[in-house]
NUDOVO-367750 format. One record per atom (N, C-alpha, C, O): residue in one letter; atom name; x, y, z. Coordinates in pm, whole numbers, plus 50000, padded with zeros to 5 digits. Last residue first. Layout:
+------+------+-------+-------+-------+
: type : atom :     x :     y :     z :
+------+------+-------+-------+-------+
:    a :   CA :     X :     Y :     Z :
...
+------+------+-------+-------+-------+
END
This chain:
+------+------+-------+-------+-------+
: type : atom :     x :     y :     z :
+------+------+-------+-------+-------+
:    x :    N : 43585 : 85102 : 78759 :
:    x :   CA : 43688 : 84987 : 78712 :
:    x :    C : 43818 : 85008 : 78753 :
:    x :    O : 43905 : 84926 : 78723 :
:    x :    N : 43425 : 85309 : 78797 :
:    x :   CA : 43513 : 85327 : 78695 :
:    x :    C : 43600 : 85183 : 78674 :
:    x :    O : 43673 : 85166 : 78576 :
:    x :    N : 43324 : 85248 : 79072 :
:    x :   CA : 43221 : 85283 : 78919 :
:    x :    C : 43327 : 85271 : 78757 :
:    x :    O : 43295 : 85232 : 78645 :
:    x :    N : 43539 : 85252 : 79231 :
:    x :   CA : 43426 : 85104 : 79191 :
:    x :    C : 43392 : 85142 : 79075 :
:    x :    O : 43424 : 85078 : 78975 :
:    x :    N : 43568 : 85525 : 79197 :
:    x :   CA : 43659 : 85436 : 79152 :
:    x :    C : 43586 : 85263 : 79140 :
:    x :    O : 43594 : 85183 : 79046 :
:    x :    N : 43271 : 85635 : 79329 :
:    x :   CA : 43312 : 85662 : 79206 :
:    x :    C : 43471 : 85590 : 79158 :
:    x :    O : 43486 : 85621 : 79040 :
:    x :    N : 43287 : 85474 : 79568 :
:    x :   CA : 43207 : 85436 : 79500 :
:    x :    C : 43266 : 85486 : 79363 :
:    x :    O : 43309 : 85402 : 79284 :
:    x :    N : 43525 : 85633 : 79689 :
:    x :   CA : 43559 : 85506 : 79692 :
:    x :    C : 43423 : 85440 : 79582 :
:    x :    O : 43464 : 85350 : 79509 :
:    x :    N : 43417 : 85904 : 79695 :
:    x :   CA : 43475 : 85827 : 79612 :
:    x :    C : 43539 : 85723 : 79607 :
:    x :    O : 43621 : 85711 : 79516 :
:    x :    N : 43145 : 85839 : 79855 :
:    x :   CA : 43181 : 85861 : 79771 :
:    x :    C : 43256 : 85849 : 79661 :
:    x :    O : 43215 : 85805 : 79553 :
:    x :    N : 43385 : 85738 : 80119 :
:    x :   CA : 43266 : 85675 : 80058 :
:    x :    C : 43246 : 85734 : 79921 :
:    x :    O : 43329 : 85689 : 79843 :
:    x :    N : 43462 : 86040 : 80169 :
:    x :   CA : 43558 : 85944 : 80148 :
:    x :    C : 43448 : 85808 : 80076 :
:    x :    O : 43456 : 85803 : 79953 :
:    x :    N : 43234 : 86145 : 80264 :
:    x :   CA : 43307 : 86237 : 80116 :
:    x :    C : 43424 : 86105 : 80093 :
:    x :    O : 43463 : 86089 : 79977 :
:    x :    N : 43156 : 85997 : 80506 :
:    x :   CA : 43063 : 86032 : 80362 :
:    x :    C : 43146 : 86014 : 80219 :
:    x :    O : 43142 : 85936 : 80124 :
:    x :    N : 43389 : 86089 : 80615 :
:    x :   CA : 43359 : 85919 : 80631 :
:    x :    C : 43249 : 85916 : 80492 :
:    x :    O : 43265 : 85843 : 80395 :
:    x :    N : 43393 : 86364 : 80686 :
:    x :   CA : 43474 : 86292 : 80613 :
:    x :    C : 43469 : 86111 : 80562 :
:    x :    O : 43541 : 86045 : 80487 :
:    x :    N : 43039 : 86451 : 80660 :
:    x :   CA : 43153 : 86388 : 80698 :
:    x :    C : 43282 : 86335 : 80604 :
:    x :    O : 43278 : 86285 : 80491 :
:    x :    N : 42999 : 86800 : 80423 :
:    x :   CA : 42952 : 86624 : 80462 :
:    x :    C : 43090 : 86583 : 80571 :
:    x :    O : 43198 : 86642 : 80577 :
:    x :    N : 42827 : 87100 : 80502 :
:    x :   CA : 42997 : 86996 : 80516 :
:    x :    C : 42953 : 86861 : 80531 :
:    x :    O : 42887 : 86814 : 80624 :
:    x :    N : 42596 : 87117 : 80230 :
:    x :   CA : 42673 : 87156 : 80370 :
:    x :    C : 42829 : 87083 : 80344 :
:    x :    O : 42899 : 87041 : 80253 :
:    x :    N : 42504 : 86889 : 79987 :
:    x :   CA : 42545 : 87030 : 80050 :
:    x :    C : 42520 : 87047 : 80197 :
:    x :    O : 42432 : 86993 : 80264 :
:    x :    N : 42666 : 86697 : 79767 :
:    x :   CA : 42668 : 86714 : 79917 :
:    x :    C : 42642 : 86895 : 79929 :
:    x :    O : 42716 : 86989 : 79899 :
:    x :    N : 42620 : 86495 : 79475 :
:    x :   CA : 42610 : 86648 : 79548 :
:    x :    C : 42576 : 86606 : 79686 :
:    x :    O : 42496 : 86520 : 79722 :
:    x :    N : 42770 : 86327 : 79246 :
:    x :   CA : 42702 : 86313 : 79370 :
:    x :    C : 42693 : 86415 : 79443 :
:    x :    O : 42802 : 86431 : 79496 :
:    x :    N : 42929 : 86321 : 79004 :
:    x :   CA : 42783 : 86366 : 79007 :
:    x :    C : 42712 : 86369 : 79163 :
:    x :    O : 42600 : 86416 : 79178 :
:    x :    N : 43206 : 86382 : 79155 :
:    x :   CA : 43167 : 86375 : 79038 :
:    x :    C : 43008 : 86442 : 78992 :
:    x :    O : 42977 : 86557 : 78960 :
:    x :    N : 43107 : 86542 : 79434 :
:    x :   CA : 43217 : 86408 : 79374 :
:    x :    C : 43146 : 86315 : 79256 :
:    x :    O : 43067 : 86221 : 79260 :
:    x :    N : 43068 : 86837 : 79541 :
:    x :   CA : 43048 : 86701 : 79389 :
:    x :    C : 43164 : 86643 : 79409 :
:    x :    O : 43281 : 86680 : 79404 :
:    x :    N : 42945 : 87047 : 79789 :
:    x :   CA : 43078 : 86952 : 79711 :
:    x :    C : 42989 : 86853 : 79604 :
:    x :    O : 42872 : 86816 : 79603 :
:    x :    N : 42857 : 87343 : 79865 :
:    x :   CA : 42811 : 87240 : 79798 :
:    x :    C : 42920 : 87175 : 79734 :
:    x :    O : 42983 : 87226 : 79641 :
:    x :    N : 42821 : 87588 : 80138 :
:    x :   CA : 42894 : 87549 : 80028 :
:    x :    C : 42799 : 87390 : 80022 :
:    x :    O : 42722 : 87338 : 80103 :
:    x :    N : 42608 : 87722 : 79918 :
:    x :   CA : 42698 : 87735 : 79950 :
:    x :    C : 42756 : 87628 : 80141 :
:    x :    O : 42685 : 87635 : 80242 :
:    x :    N : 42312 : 87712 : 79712 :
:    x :   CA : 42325 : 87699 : 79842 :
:    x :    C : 42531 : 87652 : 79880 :
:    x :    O : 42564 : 87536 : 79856 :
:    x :    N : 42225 : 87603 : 79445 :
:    x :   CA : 42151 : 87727 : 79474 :
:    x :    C : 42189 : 87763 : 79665 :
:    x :    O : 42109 : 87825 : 79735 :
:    x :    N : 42306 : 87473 : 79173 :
:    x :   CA : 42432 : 87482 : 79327 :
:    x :    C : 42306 : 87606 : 79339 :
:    x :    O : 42295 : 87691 : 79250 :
:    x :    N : 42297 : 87367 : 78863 :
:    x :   CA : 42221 : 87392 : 78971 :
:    x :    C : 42249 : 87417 : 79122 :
:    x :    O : 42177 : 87344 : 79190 :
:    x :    N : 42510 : 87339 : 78713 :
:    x :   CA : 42482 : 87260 : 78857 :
:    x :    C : 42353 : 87284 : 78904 :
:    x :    O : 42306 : 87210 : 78990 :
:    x :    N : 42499 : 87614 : 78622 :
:    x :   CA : 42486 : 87467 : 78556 :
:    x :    C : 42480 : 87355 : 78597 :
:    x :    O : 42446 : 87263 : 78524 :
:    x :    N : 42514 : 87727 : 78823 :
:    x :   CA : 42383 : 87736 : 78744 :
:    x :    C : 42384 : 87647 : 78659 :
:    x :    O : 42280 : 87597 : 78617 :
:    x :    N : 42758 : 87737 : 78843 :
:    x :   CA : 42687 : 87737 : 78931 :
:    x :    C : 42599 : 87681 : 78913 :
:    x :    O : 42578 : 87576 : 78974 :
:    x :    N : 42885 : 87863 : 78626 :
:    x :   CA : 42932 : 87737 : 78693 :
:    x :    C : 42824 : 87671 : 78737 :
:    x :    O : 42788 : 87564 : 78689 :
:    x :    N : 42818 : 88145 : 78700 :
:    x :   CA : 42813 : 88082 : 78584 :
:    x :    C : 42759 : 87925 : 78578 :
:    x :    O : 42651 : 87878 : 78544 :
:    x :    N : 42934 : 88157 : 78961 :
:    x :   CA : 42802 : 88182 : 78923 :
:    x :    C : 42730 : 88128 : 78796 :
:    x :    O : 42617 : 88080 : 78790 :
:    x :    N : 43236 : 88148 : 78822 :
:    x :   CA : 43160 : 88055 : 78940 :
:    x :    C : 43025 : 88064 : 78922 :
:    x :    O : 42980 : 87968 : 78859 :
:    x :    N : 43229 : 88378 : 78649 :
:    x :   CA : 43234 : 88248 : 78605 :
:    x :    C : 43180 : 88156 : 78710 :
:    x :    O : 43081 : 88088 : 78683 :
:    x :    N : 43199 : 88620 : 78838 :
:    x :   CA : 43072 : 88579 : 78706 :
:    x :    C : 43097 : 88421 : 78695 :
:    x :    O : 43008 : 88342 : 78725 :
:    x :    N : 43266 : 88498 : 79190 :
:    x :   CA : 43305 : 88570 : 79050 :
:    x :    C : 43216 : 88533 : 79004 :
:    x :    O : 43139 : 88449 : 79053 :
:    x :    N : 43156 : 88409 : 79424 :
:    x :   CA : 43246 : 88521 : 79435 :
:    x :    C : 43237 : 88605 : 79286 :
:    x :    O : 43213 : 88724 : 79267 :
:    x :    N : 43121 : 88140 : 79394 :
:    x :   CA : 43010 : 88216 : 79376 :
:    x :    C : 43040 : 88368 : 79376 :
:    x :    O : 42957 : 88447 : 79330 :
:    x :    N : 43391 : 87966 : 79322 :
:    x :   CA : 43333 : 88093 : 79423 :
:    x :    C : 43246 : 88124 : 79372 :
:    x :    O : 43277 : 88154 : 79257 :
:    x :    N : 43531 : 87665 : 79330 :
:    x :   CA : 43476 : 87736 : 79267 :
:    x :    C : 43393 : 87859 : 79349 :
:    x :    O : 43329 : 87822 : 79448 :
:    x :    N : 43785 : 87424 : 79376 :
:    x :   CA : 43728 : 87559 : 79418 :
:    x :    C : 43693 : 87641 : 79357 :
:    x :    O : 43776 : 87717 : 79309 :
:    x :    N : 43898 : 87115 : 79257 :
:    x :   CA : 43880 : 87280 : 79256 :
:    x :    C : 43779 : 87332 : 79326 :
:    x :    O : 43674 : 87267 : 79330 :
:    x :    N : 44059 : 86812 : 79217 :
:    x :   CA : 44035 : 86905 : 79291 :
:    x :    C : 43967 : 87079 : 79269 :
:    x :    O : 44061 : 87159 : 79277 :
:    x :    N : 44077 : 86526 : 79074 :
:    x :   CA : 44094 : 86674 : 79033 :
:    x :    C : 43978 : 86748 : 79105 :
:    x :    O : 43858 : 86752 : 79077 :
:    x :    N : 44248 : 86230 : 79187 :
:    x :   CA : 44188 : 86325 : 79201 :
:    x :    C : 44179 : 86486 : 79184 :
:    x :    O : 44245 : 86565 : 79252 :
:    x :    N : 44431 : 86036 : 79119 :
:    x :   CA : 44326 : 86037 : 79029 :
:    x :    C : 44162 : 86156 : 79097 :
:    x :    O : 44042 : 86158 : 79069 :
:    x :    N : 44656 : 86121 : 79300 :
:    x :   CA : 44635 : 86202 : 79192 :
:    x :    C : 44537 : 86157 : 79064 :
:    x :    O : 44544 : 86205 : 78950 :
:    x :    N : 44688 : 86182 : 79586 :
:    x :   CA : 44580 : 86149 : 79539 :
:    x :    C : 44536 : 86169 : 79393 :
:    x :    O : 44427 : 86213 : 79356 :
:    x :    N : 44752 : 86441 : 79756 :
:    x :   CA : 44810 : 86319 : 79723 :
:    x :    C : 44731 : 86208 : 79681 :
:    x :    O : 44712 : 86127 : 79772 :
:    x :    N : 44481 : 86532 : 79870 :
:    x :   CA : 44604 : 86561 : 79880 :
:    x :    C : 44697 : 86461 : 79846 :
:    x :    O : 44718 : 86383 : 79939 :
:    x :    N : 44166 : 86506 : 79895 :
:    x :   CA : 44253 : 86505 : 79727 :
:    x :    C : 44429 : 86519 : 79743 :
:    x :    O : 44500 : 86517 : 79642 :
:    x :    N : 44158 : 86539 : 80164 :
:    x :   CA : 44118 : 86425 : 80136 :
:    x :    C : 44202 : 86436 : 79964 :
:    x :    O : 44296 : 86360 : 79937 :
:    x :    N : 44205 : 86818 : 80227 :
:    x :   CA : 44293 : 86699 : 80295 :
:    x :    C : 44222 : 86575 : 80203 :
:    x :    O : 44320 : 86502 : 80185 :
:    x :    N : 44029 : 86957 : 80048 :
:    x :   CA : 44191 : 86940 : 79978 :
:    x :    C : 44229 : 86841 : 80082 :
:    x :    O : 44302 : 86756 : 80031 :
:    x :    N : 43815 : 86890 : 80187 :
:    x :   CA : 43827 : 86812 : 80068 :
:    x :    C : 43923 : 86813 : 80008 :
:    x :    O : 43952 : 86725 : 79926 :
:    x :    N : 43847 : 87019 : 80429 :
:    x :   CA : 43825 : 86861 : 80462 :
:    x :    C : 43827 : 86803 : 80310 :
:    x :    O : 43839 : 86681 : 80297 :
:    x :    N : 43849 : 87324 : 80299 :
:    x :   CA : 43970 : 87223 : 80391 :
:    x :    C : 43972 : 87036 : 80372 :
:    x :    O : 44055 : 86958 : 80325 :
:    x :    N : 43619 : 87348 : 80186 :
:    x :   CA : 43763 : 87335 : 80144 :
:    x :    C : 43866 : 87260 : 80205 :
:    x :    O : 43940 : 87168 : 80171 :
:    x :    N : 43506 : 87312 : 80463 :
:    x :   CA : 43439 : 87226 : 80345 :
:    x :    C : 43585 : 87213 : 80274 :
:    x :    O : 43659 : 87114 : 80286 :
:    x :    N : 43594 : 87513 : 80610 :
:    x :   CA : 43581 : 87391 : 80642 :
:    x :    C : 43553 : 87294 : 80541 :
:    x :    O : 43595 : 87180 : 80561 :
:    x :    N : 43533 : 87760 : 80444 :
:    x :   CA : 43654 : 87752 : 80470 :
:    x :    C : 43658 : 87580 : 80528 :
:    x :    O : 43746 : 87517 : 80471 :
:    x :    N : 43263 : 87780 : 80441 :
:    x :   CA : 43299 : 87717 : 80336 :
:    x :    C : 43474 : 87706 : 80383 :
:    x :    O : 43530 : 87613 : 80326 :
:    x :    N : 43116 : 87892 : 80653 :
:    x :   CA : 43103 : 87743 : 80672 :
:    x :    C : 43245 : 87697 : 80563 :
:    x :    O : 43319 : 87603 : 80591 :
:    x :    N : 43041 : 88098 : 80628 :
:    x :   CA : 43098 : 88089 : 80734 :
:    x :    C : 43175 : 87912 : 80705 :
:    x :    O : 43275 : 87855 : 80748 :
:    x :    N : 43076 : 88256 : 80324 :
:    x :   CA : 43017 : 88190 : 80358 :
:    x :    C : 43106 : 88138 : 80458 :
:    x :    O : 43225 : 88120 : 80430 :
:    x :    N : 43137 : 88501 : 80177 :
:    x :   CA : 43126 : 88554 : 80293 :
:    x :    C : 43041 : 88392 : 80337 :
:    x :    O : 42931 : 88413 : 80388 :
:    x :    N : 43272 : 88400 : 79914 :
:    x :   CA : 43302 : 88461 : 80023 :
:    x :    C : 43293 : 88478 : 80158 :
:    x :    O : 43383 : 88475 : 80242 :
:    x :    N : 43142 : 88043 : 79871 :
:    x :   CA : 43099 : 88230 : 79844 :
:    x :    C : 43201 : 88285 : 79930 :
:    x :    O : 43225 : 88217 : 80030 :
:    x :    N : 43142 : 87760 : 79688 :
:    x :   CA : 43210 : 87860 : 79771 :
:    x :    C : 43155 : 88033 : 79771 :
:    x :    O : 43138 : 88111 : 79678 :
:    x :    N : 43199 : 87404 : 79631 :
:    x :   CA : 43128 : 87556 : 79548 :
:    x :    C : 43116 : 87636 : 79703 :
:    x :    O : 43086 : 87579 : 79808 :
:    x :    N : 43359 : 87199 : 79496 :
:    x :   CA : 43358 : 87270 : 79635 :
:    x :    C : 43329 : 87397 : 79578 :
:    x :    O : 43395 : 87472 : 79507 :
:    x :    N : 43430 : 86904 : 79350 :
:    x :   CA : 43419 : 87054 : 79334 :
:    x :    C : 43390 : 87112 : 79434 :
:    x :    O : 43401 : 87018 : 79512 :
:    x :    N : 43650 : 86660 : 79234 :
:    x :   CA : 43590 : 86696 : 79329 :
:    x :    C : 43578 : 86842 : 79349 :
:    x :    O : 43679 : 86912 : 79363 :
:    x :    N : 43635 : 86381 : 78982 :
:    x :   CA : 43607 : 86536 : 78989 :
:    x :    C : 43536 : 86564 : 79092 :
:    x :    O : 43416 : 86536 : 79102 :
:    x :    N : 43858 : 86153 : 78921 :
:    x :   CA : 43720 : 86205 : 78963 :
:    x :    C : 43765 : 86308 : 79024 :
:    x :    O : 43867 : 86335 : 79088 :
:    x :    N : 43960 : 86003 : 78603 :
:    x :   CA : 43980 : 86113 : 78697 :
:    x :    C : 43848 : 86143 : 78769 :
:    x :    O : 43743 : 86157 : 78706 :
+------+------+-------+-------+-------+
END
């Protein structure tokens, strides 16, 4: 399973785009686990910090950190590397 995360604040202009371009990409796609995490709540923050995520929004595909909005051509790369990686 690769793990695609999308770290999120409320009031972040940007993060509604990020979400977007990564549920279109996990949409049907079911060696892909998708979530949205908010800097919004304790637990996200939580989250956060275990990442190290000091900047909104920030995607993982798996271990690979993107922050801002990466291209879709990037975030697709990515995991095309993390299924290579896995066999």
């Amino acid at each position: 399973m690769i793990r695609l995360r999308v770290f999120t604040h409320p009031t972040c202009t940007t993060c509604p785009q990020a979400i977007r371009l990564a549920s279109e990409i996990a949409e049907g796609q079911p060696d892909i686990d998708f979530r949205v995490i908010s800097l919004g709540s304790a637990k996200g923050r939580a989250i956060a910090r275990e990442h190290q995520v000091l900047s909104v929004p920030t995607l993982f595909v798996d271990d690979i950190r993107f922050v801002g909005v990466p291209s879709r051509e990037a975030l697709l790369e990515a995991i095309q590397q993390r299924r290579q990686a896995r066999g």
